[in-house]
C-alpha positions as CSV (number, residue, x, y, z in Angstrom):
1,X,-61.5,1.0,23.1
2,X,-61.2,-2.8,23.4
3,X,-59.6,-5.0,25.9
4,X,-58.6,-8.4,26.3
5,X,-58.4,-11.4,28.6
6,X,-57.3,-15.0,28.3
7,X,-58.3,-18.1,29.3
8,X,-57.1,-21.3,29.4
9,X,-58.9,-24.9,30.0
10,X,-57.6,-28.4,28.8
11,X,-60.6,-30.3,27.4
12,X,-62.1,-33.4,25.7
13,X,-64.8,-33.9,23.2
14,X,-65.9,-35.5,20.2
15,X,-66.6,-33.2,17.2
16,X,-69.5,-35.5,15.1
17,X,-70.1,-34.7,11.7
18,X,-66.9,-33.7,10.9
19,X,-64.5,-34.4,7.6
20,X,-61.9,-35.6,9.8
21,X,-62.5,-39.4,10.4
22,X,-60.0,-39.3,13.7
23,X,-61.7,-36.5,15.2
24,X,-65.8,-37.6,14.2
25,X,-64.5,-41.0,15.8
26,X,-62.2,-40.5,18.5
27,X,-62.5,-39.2,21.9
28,X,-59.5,-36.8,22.1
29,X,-58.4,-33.3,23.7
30,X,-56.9,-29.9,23.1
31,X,-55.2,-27.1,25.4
32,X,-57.5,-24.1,24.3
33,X,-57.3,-20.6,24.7
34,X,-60.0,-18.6,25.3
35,X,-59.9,-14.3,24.3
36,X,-62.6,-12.3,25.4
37,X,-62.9,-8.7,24.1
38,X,-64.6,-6.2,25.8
39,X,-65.6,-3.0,24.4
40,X,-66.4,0.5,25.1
41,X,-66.8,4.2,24.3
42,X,-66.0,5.1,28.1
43,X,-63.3,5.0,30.0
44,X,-64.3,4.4,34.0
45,X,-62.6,6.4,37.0
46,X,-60.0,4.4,36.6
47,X,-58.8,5.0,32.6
48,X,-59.9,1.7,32.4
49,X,-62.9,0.1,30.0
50,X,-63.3,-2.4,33.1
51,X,-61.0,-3.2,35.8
52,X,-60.0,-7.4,35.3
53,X,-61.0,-8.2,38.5
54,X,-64.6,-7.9,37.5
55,X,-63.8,-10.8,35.2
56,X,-64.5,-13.6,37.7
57,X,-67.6,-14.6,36.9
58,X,-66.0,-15.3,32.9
59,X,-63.3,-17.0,34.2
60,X,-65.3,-19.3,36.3
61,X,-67.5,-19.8,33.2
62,X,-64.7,-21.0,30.5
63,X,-62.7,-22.8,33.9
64,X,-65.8,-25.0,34.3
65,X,-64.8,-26.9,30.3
66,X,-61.3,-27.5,32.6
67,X,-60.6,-31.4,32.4
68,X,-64.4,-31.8,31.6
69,X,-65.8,-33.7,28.7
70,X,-67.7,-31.7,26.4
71,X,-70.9,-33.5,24.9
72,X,-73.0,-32.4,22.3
73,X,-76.3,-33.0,23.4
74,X,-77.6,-34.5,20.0
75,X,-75.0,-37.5,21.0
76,X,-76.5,-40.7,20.6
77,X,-78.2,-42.1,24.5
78,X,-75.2,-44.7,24.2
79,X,-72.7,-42.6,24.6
80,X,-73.9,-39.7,26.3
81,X,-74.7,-42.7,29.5
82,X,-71.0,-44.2,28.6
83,X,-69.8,-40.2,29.5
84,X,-71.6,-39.5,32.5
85,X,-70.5,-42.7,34.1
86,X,-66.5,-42.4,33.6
87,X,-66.6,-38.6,33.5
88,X,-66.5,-37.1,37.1
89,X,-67.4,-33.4,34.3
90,X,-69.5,-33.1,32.3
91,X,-70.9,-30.1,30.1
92,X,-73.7,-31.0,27.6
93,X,-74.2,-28.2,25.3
94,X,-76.6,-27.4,22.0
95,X,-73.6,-27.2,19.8
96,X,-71.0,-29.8,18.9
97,X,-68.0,-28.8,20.6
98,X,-65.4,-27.7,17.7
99,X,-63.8,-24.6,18.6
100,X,-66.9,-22.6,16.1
101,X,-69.5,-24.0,18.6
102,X,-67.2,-22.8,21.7
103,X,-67.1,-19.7,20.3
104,X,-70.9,-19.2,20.0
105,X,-71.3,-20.7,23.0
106,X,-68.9,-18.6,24.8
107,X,-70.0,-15.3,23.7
108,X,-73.8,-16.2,24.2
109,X,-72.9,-17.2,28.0
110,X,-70.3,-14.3,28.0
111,X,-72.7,-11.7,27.1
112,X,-75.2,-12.7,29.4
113,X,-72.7,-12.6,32.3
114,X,-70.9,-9.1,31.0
115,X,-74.5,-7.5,31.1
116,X,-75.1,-8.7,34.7
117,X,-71.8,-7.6,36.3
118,X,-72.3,-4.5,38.7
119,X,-70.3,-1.5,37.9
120,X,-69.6,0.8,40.8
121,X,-66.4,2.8,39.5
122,X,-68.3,4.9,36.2
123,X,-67.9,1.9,33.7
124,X,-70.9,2.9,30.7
125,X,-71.9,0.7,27.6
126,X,-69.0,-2.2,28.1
127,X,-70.5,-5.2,25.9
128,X,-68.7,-8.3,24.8
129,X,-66.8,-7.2,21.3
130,X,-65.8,-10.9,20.3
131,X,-64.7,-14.6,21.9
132,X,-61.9,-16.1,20.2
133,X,-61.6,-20.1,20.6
134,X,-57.6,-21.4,19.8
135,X,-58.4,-24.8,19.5
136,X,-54.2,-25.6,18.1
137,X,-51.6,-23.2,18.2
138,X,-52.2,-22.7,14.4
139,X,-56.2,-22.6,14.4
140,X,-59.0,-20.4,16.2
141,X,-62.4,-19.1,15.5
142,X,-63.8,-16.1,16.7
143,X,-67.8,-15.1,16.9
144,X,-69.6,-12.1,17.6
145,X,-72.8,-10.7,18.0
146,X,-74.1,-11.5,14.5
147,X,-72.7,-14.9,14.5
148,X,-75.1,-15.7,17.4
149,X,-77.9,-15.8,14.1
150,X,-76.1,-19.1,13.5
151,X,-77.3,-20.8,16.3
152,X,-80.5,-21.2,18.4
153,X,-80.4,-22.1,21.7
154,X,-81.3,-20.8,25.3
155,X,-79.4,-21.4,28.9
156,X,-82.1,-23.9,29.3
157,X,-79.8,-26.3,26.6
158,X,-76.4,-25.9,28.7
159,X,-75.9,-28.5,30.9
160,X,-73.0,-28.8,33.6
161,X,-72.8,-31.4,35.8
162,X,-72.7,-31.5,39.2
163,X,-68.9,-32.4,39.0
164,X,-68.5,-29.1,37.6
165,X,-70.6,-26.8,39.6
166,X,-69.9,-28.3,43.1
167,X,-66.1,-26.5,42.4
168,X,-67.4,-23.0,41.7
169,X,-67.1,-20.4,44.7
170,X,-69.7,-18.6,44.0
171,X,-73.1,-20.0,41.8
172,X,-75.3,-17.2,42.1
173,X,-74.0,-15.9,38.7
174,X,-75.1,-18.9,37.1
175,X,-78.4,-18.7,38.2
176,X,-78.3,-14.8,37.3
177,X,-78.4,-15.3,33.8
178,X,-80.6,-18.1,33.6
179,X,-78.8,-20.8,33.9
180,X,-80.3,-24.1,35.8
Protein backbone atom coordinates (compact mmCIF):
# COMPACT_ATOMS: atom_id res chain seq x y z
CA UNK A 1 0.00 0.00 0.00
CA UNK A 2 1.20 3.58 -0.67
CA UNK A 3 0.41 6.71 0.95
CA UNK A 4 0.82 10.29 0.40
CA UNK A 5 1.56 13.66 1.92
CA UNK A 6 2.03 17.22 0.55
CA UNK A 7 4.07 19.80 1.04
CA UNK A 8 4.21 23.16 0.24
CA UNK A 9 7.20 25.87 0.34
CA UNK A 10 7.59 29.10 -1.83
CA UNK A 11 11.15 29.41 -3.01
CA UNK A 12 13.97 31.08 -5.04
CA UNK A 13 16.81 29.90 -7.03
CA UNK A 14 18.71 30.15 -10.08
CA UNK A 15 18.68 26.99 -12.23
CA UNK A 16 22.45 27.37 -14.26
CA UNK A 17 23.06 25.52 -17.23
CA UNK A 18 19.77 25.57 -18.37
CA UNK A 19 18.18 26.14 -22.14
CA UNK A 20 16.08 28.75 -20.74
CA UNK A 21 18.06 32.06 -20.87
CA UNK A 22 15.41 33.83 -18.22
CA UNK A 23 15.73 31.17 -15.88
CA UNK A 24 20.05 30.38 -16.30
CA UNK A 25 20.04 34.32 -15.79
CA UNK A 26 17.46 35.45 -13.51
CA UNK A 27 16.97 35.11 -9.88
CA UNK A 28 13.26 34.05 -9.77
CA UNK A 29 10.65 31.82 -7.63
CA UNK A 30 8.04 29.16 -7.72
CA UNK A 31 5.17 27.94 -5.29
CA UNK A 32 6.13 24.13 -5.16
CA UNK A 33 4.59 21.19 -4.05
CA UNK A 34 6.16 18.54 -2.56
CA UNK A 35 4.47 14.54 -2.62
CA UNK A 36 6.07 12.05 -0.58
CA UNK A 37 5.06 8.38 -0.96
CA UNK A 38 5.48 5.98 1.52
CA UNK A 39 5.23 2.44 1.10
CA UNK A 40 4.47 -0.77 2.73
CA UNK A 41 3.48 -4.48 2.80
CA UNK A 42 1.98 -3.94 6.51
CA UNK A 43 -0.56 -2.31 7.79
CA UNK A 44 0.24 -1.03 11.72
CA UNK A 45 -2.36 -1.42 14.64
CA UNK A 46 -3.93 1.26 13.32
CA UNK A 47 -4.87 -0.02 9.46
CA UNK A 48 -2.59 2.48 8.74
CA UNK A 49 1.04 2.21 6.68
CA UNK A 50 2.09 5.11 9.08
CA UNK A 51 0.03 7.43 11.04
CA UNK A 52 0.81 11.37 9.48
CA UNK A 53 1.75 12.61 12.62
CA UNK A 54 5.06 10.79 12.35
CA UNK A 55 5.72 13.01 9.33
CA UNK A 56 7.22 15.96 11.23
CA UNK A 57 10.51 15.55 10.88
CA UNK A 58 9.67 15.66 6.62
CA UNK A 59 7.74 18.41 6.96
CA UNK A 60 10.36 20.38 8.80
CA UNK A 61 12.87 19.16 6.14
CA UNK A 62 10.96 20.51 2.82
CA UNK A 63 9.57 23.73 5.31
CA UNK A 64 13.25 24.68 5.77
CA UNK A 65 13.44 25.60 1.32
CA UNK A 66 10.23 28.03 2.69
CA UNK A 67 11.19 31.79 1.53
CA UNK A 68 14.91 30.53 1.35
CA UNK A 69 17.14 30.92 -1.53
CA UNK A 70 18.34 27.76 -2.87
CA UNK A 71 22.04 27.82 -4.19
CA UNK A 72 23.83 25.39 -6.05
CA UNK A 73 26.95 25.04 -4.48
CA UNK A 74 29.01 25.03 -7.76
CA UNK A 75 27.74 28.88 -8.04
CA UNK A 76 30.41 31.09 -8.80
CA UNK A 77 32.23 32.80 -5.09
CA UNK A 78 30.54 36.02 -6.50
CA UNK A 79 27.38 35.25 -6.08
CA UNK A 80 27.18 32.67 -3.60
CA UNK A 81 28.79 35.94 -1.09
CA UNK A 82 26.12 38.32 -2.98
CA UNK A 83 23.33 35.48 -1.47
CA UNK A 84 24.46 35.06 1.88
CA UNK A 85 24.49 38.73 2.57
CA UNK A 86 20.77 39.77 1.35
CA UNK A 87 19.37 36.32 2.12
CA UNK A 88 18.42 36.04 5.92
CA UNK A 89 18.04 31.63 4.23
CA UNK A 90 19.94 30.05 2.76
CA UNK A 91 20.30 26.20 1.54
CA UNK A 92 23.40 25.32 -0.50
CA UNK A 93 22.96 22.08 -1.98
CA UNK A 94 25.20 19.59 -4.49
CA UNK A 95 22.54 19.85 -7.14
CA UNK A 96 21.27 22.87 -9.11
CA UNK A 97 17.97 23.54 -7.80
CA UNK A 98 15.40 22.64 -10.84
CA UNK A 99 12.61 20.71 -9.60
CA UNK A 100 14.87 17.12 -10.96
CA UNK A 101 17.61 18.12 -8.35
CA UNK A 102 14.76 18.72 -5.58
CA UNK A 103 13.61 15.64 -6.26
CA UNK A 104 16.87 13.77 -5.71
CA UNK A 105 17.55 15.80 -3.13
CA UNK A 106 14.38 15.29 -1.33
CA UNK A 107 14.17 11.56 -1.46
CA UNK A 108 17.97 11.15 -0.45
CA UNK A 109 17.13 13.47 2.83
CA UNK A 110 13.66 11.83 2.96
CA UNK A 111 14.93 8.32 3.09
CA UNK A 112 17.40 8.99 5.61
CA UNK A 113 14.76 10.61 7.84
CA UNK A 114 11.87 7.78 7.05
CA UNK A 115 14.54 5.11 8.16
CA UNK A 116 15.25 6.95 11.50
CA UNK A 117 11.61 7.63 12.64
CA UNK A 118 10.67 5.31 15.78
CA UNK A 119 7.74 3.16 15.23
CA UNK A 120 5.94 2.18 18.40
CA UNK A 121 2.26 1.14 16.96
CA UNK A 122 3.50 -2.37 14.70
CA UNK A 123 4.58 -0.16 11.56
CA UNK A 124 7.13 -3.00 9.44
CA UNK A 125 9.20 -2.23 6.21
CA UNK A 126 7.65 1.53 5.49
CA UNK A 127 10.41 3.00 2.99
CA UNK A 128 10.15 6.15 0.96
CA UNK A 129 8.30 4.89 -2.59
CA UNK A 130 8.92 8.19 -4.55
CA UNK A 131 9.22 12.36 -3.98
CA UNK A 132 7.35 14.25 -6.51
CA UNK A 133 8.68 18.07 -7.10
CA UNK A 134 5.59 20.42 -8.85
CA UNK A 135 7.71 23.11 -9.80
CA UNK A 136 4.31 24.88 -12.09
CA UNK A 137 1.04 23.75 -11.96
CA UNK A 138 1.66 21.96 -15.38
CA UNK A 139 5.27 20.53 -14.64
CA UNK A 140 6.76 17.98 -11.88
CA UNK A 141 9.46 15.46 -11.55
CA UNK A 142 9.44 12.55 -9.53
CA UNK A 143 12.70 10.32 -8.32
CA UNK A 144 13.09 7.18 -6.66
CA UNK A 145 15.46 4.92 -5.31
CA UNK A 146 17.24 4.21 -8.64
CA UNK A 147 17.28 7.77 -9.69
CA UNK A 148 19.56 8.38 -6.59
CA UNK A 149 22.43 6.60 -9.22
CA UNK A 150 22.13 9.96 -10.83
CA UNK A 151 23.66 11.85 -8.40
CA UNK A 152 26.56 11.68 -5.82
CA UNK A 153 26.49 13.40 -2.84
CA UNK A 154 26.55 12.88 1.02
CA UNK A 155 24.69 15.08 3.96
CA UNK A 156 28.08 16.47 4.30
CA UNK A 157 27.18 18.69 0.81
CA UNK A 158 23.77 20.16 2.21
CA UNK A 159 24.15 23.25 3.60
CA UNK A 160 21.34 25.32 5.59
CA UNK A 161 21.99 28.36 7.10
CA UNK A 162 21.60 29.36 10.31
CA UNK A 163 18.53 31.51 9.15
CA UNK A 164 17.00 28.28 8.48
CA UNK A 165 17.80 26.05 11.31
CA UNK A 166 17.44 28.57 14.18
CA UNK A 167 13.35 28.17 13.24
CA UNK A 168 13.21 24.40 13.61
CA UNK A 169 11.64 23.01 16.97
CA UNK A 170 13.40 20.30 17.17
CA UNK A 171 17.17 19.70 15.46
CA UNK A 172 18.11 16.50 16.73
CA UNK A 173 16.68 14.88 13.57
CA UNK A 174 19.05 16.72 11.58
CA UNK A 175 21.91 15.61 13.24
CA UNK A 176 20.36 11.90 13.27
CA UNK A 177 20.91 11.44 9.77
CA UNK A 178 24.04 13.02 9.41
CA UNK A 179 23.47 16.19 8.76
CA UNK A 180 25.93 19.09 10.09
Amino acid sequence: MIIRKKFRFEGAHIVRNCTSQRCRENIHGHSYEVEVFLKSDHLDNGFMVMDFVLFGSIRDFIQSFDHAFSLWNKEDQEVKASIYKINARVAEIPVSPSAEGYALLFFFVIQKLVGAIEFVNGEKNVRLHAVRVHETHSGYAEASEEDLSLVKFSMSDIHLNEGITKEWKEKLWWTEIGGI
